[in-house]
N, C-alpha and C positions, 0 to 999 in steps of 0.2 A: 397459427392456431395454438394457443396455449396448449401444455401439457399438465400431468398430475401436479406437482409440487408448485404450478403456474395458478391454476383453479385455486389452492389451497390458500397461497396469499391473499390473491382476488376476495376468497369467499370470508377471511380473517379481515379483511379493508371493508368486508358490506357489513359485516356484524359491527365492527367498530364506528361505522360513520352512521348507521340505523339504531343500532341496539338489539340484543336477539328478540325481545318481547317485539317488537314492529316489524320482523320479519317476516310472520306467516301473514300480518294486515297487506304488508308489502305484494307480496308472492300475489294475496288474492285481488288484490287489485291491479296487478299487470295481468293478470288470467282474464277478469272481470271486460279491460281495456281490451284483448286482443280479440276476445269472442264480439265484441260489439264491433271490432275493426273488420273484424271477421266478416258477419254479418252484414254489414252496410257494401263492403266493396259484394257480397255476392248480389247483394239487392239492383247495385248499379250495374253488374254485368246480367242479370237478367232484365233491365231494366232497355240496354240497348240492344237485346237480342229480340227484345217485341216491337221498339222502333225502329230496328232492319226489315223486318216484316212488314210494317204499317208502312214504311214509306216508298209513295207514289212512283209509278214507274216514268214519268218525265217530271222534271223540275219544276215546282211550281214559280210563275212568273213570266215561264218561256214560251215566245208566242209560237201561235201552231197553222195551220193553214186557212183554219177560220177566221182569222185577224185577216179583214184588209186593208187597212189604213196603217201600214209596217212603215212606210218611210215617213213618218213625221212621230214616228215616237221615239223621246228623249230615252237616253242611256239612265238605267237605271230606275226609268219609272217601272209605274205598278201598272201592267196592262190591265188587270180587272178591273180599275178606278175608271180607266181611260176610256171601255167599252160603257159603262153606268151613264158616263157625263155625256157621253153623244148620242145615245138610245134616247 
């Protein structure tokens, strides 16, 4: 972790490769950048904590004991197509 006289070069290397006048534009647009970064990942973590709730307590797909016709269904099919086409 840098120290004092470590930052001081560092901070003498941003002014020379920016210029001071683009500094404060600089500054507010990584501020600008991290509140929006901010923002989006809370959105996304509240985002699967309403789809933890919302989702079904068995898996949708998986047959259940109202299926009776379980040995000729192919791996991977879609039981709800299956029951449509023979009704």
């Amino acid at each position: 972790m840098p120290q004092g006289a470590e930052w001081l070069v560092i901070l003498a290397i941003v002014v020379l490769v920016f210029g001071a006048a683009k500094l404060p534009d600089l500054a507010r647009g990584t501020g600008q950048a991290l509140r929006i970064f901010k923002a989006e990942t809370k959105g996304l973590r509240d985002d699967e904590d309403k789809d933890d709730k919302k989702k079904p307590t068995t898996p949708t797909g998986e047959l259940n004991a109202a299926d009776t016709r379980l040995d000729d269904v192919a791996e991977g099919e879609i039981v709800e197509d299956r029951r449509e086409n023979n009704a």
